[in-house]
Kinemage of the C-alpha trace (Angstrom):
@kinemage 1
@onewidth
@group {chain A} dominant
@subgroup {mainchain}
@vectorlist {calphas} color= white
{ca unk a 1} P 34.202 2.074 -23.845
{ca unk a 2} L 33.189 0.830 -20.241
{ca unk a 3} L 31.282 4.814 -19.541
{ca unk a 4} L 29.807 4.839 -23.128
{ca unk a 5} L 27.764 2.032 -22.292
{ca unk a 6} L 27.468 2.745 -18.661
{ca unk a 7} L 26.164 6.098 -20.632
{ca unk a 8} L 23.940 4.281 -23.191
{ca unk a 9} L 22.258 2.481 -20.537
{ca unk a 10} L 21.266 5.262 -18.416
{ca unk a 11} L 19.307 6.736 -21.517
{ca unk a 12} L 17.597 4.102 -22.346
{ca unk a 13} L 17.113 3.072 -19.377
{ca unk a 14} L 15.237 7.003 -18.696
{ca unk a 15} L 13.248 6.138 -21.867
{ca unk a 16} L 11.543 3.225 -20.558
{ca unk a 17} L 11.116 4.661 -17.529
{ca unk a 18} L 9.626 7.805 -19.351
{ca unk a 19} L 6.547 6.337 -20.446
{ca unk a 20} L 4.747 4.541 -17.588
{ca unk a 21} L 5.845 7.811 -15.303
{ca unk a 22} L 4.228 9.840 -18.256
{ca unk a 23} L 1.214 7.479 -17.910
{ca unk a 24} L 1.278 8.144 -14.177
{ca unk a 25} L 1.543 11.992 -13.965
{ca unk a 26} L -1.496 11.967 -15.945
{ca unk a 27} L -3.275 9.419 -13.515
{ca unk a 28} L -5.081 11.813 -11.895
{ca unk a 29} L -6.832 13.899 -14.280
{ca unk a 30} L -7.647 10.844 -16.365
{ca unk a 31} L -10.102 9.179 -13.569
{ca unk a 32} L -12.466 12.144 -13.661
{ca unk a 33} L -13.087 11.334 -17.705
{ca unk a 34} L -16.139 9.662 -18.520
{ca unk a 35} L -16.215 5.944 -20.745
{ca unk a 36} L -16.813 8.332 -23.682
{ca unk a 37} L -13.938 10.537 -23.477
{ca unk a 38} L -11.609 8.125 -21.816
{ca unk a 39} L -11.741 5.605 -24.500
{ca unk a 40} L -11.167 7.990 -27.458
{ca unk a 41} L -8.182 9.481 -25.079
{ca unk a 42} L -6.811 5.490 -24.565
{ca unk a 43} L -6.466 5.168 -28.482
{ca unk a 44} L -3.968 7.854 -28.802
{ca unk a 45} L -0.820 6.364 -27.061
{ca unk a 46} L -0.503 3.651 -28.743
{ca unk a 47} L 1.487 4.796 -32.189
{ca unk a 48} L 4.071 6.720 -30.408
{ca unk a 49} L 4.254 4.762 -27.058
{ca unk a 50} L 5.013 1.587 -28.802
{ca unk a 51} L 7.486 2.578 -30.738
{ca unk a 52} L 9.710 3.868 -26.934
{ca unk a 53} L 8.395 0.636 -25.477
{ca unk a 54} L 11.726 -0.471 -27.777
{ca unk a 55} L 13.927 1.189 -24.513
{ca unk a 56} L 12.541 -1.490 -21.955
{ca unk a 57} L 13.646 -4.961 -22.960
{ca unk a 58} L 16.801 -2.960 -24.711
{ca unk a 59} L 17.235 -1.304 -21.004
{ca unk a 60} L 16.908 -4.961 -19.654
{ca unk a 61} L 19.521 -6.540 -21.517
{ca unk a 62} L 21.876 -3.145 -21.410
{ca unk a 63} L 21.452 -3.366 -17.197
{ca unk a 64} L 22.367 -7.179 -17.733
{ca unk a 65} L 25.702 -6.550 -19.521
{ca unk a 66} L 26.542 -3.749 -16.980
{ca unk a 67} L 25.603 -6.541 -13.905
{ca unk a 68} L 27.580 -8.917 -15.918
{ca unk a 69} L 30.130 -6.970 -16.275
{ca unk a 70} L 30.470 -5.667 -12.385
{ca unk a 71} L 30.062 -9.272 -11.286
{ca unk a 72} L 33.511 -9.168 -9.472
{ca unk a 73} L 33.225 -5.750 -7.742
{ca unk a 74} L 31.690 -6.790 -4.764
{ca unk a 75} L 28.825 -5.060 -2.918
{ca unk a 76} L 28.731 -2.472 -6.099
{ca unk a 77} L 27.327 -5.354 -8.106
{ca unk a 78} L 24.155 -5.131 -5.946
{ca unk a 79} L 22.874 -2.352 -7.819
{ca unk a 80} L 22.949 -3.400 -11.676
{ca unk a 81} L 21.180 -6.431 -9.977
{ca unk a 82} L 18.116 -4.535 -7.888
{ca unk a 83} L 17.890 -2.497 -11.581
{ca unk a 84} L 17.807 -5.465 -13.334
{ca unk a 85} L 15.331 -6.991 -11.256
{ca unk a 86} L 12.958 -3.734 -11.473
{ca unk a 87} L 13.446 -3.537 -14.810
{ca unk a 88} L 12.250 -7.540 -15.191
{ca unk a 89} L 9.268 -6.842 -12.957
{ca unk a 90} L 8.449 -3.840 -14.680
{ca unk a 91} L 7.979 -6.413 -17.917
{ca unk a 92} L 6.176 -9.299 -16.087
{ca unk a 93} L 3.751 -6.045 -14.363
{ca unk a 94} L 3.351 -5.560 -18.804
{ca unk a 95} L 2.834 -8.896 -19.865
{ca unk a 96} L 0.596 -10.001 -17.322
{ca unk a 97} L -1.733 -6.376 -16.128
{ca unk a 98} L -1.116 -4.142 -18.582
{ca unk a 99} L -1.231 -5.794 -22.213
{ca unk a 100} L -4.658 -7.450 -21.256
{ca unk a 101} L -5.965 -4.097 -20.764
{ca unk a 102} L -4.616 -2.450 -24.058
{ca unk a 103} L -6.057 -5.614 -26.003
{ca unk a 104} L -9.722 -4.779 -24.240
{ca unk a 105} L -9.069 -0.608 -25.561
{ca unk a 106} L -8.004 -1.354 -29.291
{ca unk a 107} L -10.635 -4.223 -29.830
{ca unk a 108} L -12.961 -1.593 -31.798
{ca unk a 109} L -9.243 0.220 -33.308
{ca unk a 110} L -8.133 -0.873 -36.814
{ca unk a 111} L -4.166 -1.478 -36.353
{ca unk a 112} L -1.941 -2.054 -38.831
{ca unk a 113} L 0.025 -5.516 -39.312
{ca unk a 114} L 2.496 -4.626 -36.788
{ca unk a 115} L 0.258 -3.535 -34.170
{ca unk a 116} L -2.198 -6.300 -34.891
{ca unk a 117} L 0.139 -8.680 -34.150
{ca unk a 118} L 1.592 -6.941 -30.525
{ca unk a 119} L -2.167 -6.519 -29.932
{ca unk a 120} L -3.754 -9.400 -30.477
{ca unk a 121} L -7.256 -7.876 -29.661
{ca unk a 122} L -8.836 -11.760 -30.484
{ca unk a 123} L -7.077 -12.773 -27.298
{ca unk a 124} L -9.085 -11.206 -24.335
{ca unk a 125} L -10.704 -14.011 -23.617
{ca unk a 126} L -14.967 -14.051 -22.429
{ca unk a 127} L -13.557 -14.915 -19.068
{ca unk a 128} L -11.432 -11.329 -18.675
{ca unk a 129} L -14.231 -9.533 -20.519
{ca unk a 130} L -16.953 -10.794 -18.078
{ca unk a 131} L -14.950 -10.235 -14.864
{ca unk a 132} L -14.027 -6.745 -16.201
{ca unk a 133} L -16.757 -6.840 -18.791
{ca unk a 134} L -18.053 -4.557 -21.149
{ca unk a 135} L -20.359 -2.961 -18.212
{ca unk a 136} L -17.265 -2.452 -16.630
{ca unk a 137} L -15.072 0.038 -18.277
{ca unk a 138} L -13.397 1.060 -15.022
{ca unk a 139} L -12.084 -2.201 -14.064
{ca unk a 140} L -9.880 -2.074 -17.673
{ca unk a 141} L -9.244 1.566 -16.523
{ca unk a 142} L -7.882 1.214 -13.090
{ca unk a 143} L -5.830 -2.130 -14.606
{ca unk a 144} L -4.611 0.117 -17.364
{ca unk a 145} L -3.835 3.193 -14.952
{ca unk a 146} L -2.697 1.406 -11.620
{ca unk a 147} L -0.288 -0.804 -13.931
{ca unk a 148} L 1.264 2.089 -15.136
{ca unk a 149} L 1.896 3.907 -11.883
{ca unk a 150} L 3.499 0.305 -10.392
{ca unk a 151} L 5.542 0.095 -13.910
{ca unk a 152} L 6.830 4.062 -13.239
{ca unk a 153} L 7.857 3.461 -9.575
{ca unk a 154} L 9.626 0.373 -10.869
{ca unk a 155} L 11.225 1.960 -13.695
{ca unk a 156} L 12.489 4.760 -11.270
{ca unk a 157} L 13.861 2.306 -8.921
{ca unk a 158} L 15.759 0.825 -11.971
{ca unk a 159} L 17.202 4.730 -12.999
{ca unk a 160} L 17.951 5.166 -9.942
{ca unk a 161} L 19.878 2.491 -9.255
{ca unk a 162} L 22.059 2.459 -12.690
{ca unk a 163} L 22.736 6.338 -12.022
{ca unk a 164} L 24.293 5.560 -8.820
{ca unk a 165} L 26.321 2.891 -10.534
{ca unk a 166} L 27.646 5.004 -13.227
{ca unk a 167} L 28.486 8.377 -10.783
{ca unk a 168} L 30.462 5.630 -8.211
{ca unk a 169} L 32.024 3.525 -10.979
C-alpha cells in the first residue's frame, strides 16, 4: 500500500511539474512573437492546462502524506519536506505572479462558468494594468513566461526529490 502511493505521488507529482516545464521549453520561441500573435497563442492553454493544474495542489497534499508518513525516519524525512516546500512555492509563485497575468490575457476571452470563476478577469485591478498596462504587453508576457520557468525549476526540484524518496525507501 505504502509504494502504491509512494507510486501515485510520483505521477502526479510529474503532471504538475509537466506543465510549467512545458511552458518553459517553449520560452524561447515565444519572445520573438509579436502582441498580435502572442495573444491569440496565450488563449490556447487555458482549456487543457487547467484541467492538469488538478496534479499540483493534489501533488501537494500526496507529498504531505508521504512527509507525514516518513516523519520518524530520520534524515530521509528531509526530502518529502524540501518537495513539499517546492511544491508550496511553486503555488504561492501561481497565486501571486502567474494568475494576475492569465486574468490580464483572458479579459477579452468569453469563459465558461467554471473558468469565469478561476479567472476572475474583473479582478486586475487599474493599478496592475497601469504598471503593466495595456501599452505594455511585455511586462504581462515576461510575468506570464518568467513565472513559468521559476514554477518548472520548482516543480523539478519537487520530482526530484520524491523520486529519490521512493528508489531509497
Amino acid at each position: 500500500m505504502v509504494l502504491a502511493f509512494e507510486v501515485f505521488t510520483v505521477f502526479v507529482t510529474a503532471v504538475a511539474m509537466s506543465l510549467p516545464l512545458a511552458h518553459a521549453l517553449e520560452f524561447p520561441g515565444k519572445l520573438r512573437l509579436d502582441e498580435q500573435t502572442y495573444t491569440v497563442v496565450q488563449t490556447i492553454y487555458y482549456p487543457g492546462f487547467t484541467v492538469g493544474g488538478i496534479a499540483e495542489p493534489v501533488a501537494t497534499v500526496a507529498t504531505l502524506v508521504l512527509f507525514l508518513m516518513m516523519r520518524d525516519q530520520g534524515p530521509q524525512n528531509r526530502l518529502p519536506l524540501i518537495a513539499l516546500v517546492a511544491l508550496a512555492a511553486m503555488h504561492l509563485v501561481f497565486w501571486s505572479v502567474t494568475q494576475p497575468a492569465n486574468r490580464y490575457w483572458l479579459k477579452d476571452q468569453k469563459l465558461s462558468k467554471a473558468g469565469a470563476n478561476f479567472f476572475p478577469v474583473g479582478s486586475v485591478d487599474a493599478r496592475g494594468r497601469s504598471q503593466l498596462g495595456e501599452a505594455n504587453w511585455r511586462g504581462f508576457r515576461d510575468r506570464w513566461e518568467y513565472s513559468h520557468v521559476a514554477r518548472a525549476i520548482l516543480a523539478g526540484i519537487a520530482f526530484i526529490a520524491i523520486n529519490v524518496v521512493v528508489a531509497t525507501h
